[in-house]
N, C-alpha and C positions, 0 to 999 in steps of 0.2 A: 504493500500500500504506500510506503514510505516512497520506493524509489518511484515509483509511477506521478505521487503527485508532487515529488520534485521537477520531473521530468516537464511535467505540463506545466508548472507553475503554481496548479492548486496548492500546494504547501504550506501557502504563506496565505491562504482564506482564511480568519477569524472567526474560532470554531469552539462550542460548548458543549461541553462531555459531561454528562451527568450517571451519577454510581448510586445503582438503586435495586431493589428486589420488587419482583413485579405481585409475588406473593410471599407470605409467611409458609415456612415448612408445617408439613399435617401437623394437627394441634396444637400448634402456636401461637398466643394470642398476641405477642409483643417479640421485638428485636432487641439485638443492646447492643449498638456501636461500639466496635472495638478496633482498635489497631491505627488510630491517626496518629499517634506519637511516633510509632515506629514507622508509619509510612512518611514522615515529614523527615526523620531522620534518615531512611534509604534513599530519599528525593535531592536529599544534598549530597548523596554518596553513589549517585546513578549517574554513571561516566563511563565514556568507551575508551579504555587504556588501548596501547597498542597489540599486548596480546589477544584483547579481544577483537580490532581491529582487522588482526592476521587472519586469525581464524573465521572470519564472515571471507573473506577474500575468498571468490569465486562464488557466490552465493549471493553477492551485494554488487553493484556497478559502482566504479569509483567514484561516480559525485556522491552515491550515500554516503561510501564512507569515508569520506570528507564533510560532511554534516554531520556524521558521527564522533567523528574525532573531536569538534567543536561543541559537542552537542551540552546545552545549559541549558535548566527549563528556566523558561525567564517571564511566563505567565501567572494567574492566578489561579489559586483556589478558596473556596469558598466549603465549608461543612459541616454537619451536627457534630457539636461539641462531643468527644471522645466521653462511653458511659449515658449519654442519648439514647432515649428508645428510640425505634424507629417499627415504621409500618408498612403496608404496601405502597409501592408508590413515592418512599419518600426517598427526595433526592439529598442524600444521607451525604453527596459530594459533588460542586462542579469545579473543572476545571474547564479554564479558558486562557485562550492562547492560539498559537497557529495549529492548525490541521495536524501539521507534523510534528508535533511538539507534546500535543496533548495524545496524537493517540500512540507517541513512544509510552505511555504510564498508563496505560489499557492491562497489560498483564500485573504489571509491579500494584496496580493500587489495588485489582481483583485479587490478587493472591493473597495480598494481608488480608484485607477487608473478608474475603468468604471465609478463612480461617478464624482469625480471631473473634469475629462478631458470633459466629457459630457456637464457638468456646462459650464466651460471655454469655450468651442468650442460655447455653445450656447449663451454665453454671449460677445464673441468678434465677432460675427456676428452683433450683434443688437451696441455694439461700433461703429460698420463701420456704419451700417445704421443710427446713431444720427450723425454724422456728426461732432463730437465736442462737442454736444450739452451733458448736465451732466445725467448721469443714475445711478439711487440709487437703488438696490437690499431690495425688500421688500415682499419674500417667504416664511418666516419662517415660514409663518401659512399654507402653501400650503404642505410639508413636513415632514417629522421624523426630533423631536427636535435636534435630533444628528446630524443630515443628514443638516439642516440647519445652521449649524455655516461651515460646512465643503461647504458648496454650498456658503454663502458669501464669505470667502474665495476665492474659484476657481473665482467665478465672479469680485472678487476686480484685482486680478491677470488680467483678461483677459480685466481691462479697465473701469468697474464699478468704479465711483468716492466712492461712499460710502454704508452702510448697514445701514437698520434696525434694525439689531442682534444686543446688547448690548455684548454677549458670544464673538462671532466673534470681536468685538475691544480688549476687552480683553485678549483674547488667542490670536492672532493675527497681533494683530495692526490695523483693519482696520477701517479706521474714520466711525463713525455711525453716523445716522442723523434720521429725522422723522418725522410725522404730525400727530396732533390728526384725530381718527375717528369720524364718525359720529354720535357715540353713545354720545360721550360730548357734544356735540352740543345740540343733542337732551335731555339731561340730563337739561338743564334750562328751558326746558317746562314747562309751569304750567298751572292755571285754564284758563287762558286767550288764552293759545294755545303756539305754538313755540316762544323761546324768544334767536332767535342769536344774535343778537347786546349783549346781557349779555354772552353768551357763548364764543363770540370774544374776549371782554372786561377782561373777566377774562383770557384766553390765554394771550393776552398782556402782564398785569400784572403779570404773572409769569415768562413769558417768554422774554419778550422785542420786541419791534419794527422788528426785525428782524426777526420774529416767522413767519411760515408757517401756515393759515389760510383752510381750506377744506369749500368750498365755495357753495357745491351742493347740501345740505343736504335737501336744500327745493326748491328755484330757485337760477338762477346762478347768473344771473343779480343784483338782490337781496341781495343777499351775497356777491357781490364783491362791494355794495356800502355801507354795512356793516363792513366789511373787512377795506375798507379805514377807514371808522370813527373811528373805533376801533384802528389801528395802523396809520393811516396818509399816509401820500405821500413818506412815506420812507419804509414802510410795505414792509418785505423781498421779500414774495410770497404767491402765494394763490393756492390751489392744486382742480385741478376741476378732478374727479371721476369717469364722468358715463356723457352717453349723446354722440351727433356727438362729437366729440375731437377739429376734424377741423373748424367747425362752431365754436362752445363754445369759441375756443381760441382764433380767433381773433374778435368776440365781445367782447370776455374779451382784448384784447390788446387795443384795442378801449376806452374802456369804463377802463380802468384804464387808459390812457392817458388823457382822458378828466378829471379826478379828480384829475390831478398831480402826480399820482405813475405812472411816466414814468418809476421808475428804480424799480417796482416791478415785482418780477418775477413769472412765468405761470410754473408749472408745472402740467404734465400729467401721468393717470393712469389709470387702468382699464384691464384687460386684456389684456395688451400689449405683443407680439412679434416683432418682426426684422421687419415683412412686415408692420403691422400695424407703425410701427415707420417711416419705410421707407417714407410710405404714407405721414406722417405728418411734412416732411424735409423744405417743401416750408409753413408752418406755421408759428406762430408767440410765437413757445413753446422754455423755455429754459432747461427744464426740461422732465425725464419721470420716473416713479415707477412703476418697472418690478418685479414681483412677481412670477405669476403660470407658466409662459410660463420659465424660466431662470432656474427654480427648482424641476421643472416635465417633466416628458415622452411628453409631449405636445411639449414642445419650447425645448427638451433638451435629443432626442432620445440617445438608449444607445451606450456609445464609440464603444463596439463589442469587447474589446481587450481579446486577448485570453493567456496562459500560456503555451506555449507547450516546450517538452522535444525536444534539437535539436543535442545535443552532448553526447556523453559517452564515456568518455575516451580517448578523441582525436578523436574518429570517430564520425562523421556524421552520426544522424539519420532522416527519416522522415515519416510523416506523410500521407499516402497514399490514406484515406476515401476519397468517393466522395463528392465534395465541399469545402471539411474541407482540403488541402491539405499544409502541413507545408515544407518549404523549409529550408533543411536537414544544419547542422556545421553552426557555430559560426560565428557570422555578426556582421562589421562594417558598417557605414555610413558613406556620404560623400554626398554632395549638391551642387551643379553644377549654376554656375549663369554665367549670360553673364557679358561683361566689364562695362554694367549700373547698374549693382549692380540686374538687377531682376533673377532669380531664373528660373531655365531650367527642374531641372531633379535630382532626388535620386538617387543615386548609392549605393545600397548592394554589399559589397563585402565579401571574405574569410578573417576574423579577421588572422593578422601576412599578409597578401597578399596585400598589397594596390594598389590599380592598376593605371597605368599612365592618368592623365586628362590634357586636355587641357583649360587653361581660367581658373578662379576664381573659387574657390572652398573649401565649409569648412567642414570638420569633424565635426560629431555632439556628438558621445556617449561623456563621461563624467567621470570619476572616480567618486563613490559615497561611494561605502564600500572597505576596503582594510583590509583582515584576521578579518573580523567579525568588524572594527571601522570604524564608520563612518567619511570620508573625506572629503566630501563638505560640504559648509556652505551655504545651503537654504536662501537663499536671496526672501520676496517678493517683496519687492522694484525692485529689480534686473529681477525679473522674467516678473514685470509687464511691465518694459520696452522693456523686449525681445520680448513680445505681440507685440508691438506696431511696435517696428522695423522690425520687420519678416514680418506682413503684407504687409508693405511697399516694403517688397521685389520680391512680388507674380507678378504675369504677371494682369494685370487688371480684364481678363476676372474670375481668381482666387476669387474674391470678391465679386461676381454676386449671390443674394441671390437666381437667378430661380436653378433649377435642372439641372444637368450637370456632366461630368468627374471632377477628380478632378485636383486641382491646377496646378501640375506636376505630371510626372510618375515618375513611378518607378519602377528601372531597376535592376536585380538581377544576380548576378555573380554565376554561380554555384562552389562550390568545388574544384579545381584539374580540371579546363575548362576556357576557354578563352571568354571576353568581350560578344562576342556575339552567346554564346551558350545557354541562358533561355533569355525569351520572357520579352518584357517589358508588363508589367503589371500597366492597369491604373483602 
């Protein structure tokens, strides 16, 4: 596409790309934008060196790459604040710029953006469903090693207290945390058979009183009166694996009451998603390590966001295939809520056209590039709380993990036409 509209000239037509999902994945009733910090930060670091240069050679004609080698994004973008719900429809990113410019960052903003928002979305579901209760992100091993630091992330964002990823606190900041496996445990076996009381014993000692204990490697019961001896009545927690959850937990809450670790905590794991967490609300867990369902296609369907072409030059273009149909010029947003603060209804409208609303209502896009430099400052602190707040602002039925419409509609303003000339769309 690149070399062709060099070729002709088109290149350099004044073009706005807009990054959106056209629907929510099955029962979904909300999004949760994730991945602008790091798309802002790979945006300053998307450059054609000359190794990459060599290796297009024969594949590219030299005037690309010669616009490659020079190549700076030096337009804007505009997008919902990073921790943003989002819906069908909404234009969650525009970038504008040349033809050629904007659609080199067609792959780079799809790949973060389908990725992380995925994560996020499926990790501030299973938020709602703990109740308060703390959820440690522990997929790294379910995932692409890269793909894992970038999925704690989204998940720290959308409410996850903390990661397994040692990558992710480091690049990031997000607090890490962690439990031995079962393979230590079993590592103090010897002739005599399993020896965990030595396995506990030596956790302790390296770790302190406060150390997380995995309790299930042989029995549970077993192991948690192990567990006490080994660290005492003050023993952090004790992580049970595999097994009913429900049952095991509160015989474990039981049976560490009776030994005096009143104040030791239960954490759970295992194949955990949203429902299965749900399930286990009226339990006696403080804890869960969410791994394969939060980091894969399983618990973590894909966002669906697309990149499509929607302006040139000032005019309005669209998208016609059947299904795939893109709604034509340059969108704003705006969010519609009643006097209680909960949330009604999306409004797209013509960017420069703002349209009159009645009641409470916030603009969402965002200034992020301005002539190629980036102007926000990616906050995930900042982002994480936006999670939090935004759900609070949903209509109840918006939080229902069954299958269902989503949250709010969303209503689209056509072009050079009034309020109610395109159809709401949910």
């Amino acid at each position: 596409m690149l070399s062709a509209a060099l070729r002709d000239g088109t290149a350099a037509r004044r073009c706005v790309f807009e990054l959106f999902a056209r629907r929510l994945p099955a029962g979904r009733r909300y999004g949760v934008v994730a991945g602008t910090g790091r798309l802002l930060d790979a945006l300053a670091r998307f450059r054609f060196d000359d190794d990459d240069l060599r290796a297009l050679r024969g594949d590219i004609d030299p005037a690309t790459i010669d616009f490659l080698r020079d190549f700076r994004f030096t337009g804007d973008i505009d997008g919902y604040p990073e921790g943003e719900l989002y819906f069908p429809d909404s234009p969650v990113l525009a970038v504008r710029g040349s033809f050629a410019e904007c659609v080199l960052l067609e792959t780079l903003a799809l790949s973060i953006y389908n990725h992380d928002s995925a994560i996020a979305s499926a990790a501030a579901r299973m938020v709602s469903a703990a109740g308060g209760r703390t959820l440690i992100e522990m997929g790294s091993r379910r995932t692409h090693e890269r793909s894992a630091v970038a999925a704690a992330r989204a998940a720290y964002l959308a409410g996850f207290a903390a990661t397994s990823n040692l990558e992710a606190g480091r690049s990031f900041g997000v607090p890490t945390t962690g439990t031995s496996a079962h393979a230590f445990t079993m590592l103090y076996a010897g002739p005599d058979g399993p020896n965990e009381p030595a396995a506990f014993a030596a956790q302790v000692a390296a770790l302190g009183t406060d150390t997380t204990l995995l309790v299930d490697t042989y029995d549970v019961s077993t192991g948690i009166a192990n567990a006490v001896a080994a660290g005492g009545p003050r023993l952090g927690a004790i992580r049970i694996d595999s097994g009913d959850l429900g049952v095991l937990a509160r015989q474990a809450r039981e049976q560490l009451d009776a030994l005096g670790a009143t104040g030791t905590r239960i954490v759970l794991s295992g194949d955990l998603d949203e429902y299965s967490i749900a399930a286990l609300r009226a339990e006696p867990v403080d804890g869960y390590g969410v791994g394969t369902s939060v980091v894969t296609g399983s618990g973590s369907p894909a966002a669906g966001m697309v990149y499509k072409l929607v302006e040139v030059d000032g005019l309005p273009v669209t998208k016609r295939s059947s299904n795939k149909v893109s709604h034509g010029g340059a969108k704003r947003a705006v969010r519609l809520a009643r006097e209680s603060g909960t949330v009604t209804e999306e409004l797209l409208y013509p960017a420069g056209a703002p349209p009159r609303v009645d009641g409470p209502a916030r603009e969402l896009m965002t200034p992020l590039v301005r002539d190629g430099v980036v102007v926000a400052d990616p906050d995930l602190a900042a982002a994480r709380r936006r999670v939090a707040d935004a759900l609070l602002t949903l209509p109840w039925e918006g939080l229902k993990l069954s299958h269902g419409e989503p949250a709010i509609a969303t209503r689209i303003i056509a072009p050079g036409h009034n309020e109610e000339s395109w159809p709401t769309h949910r």
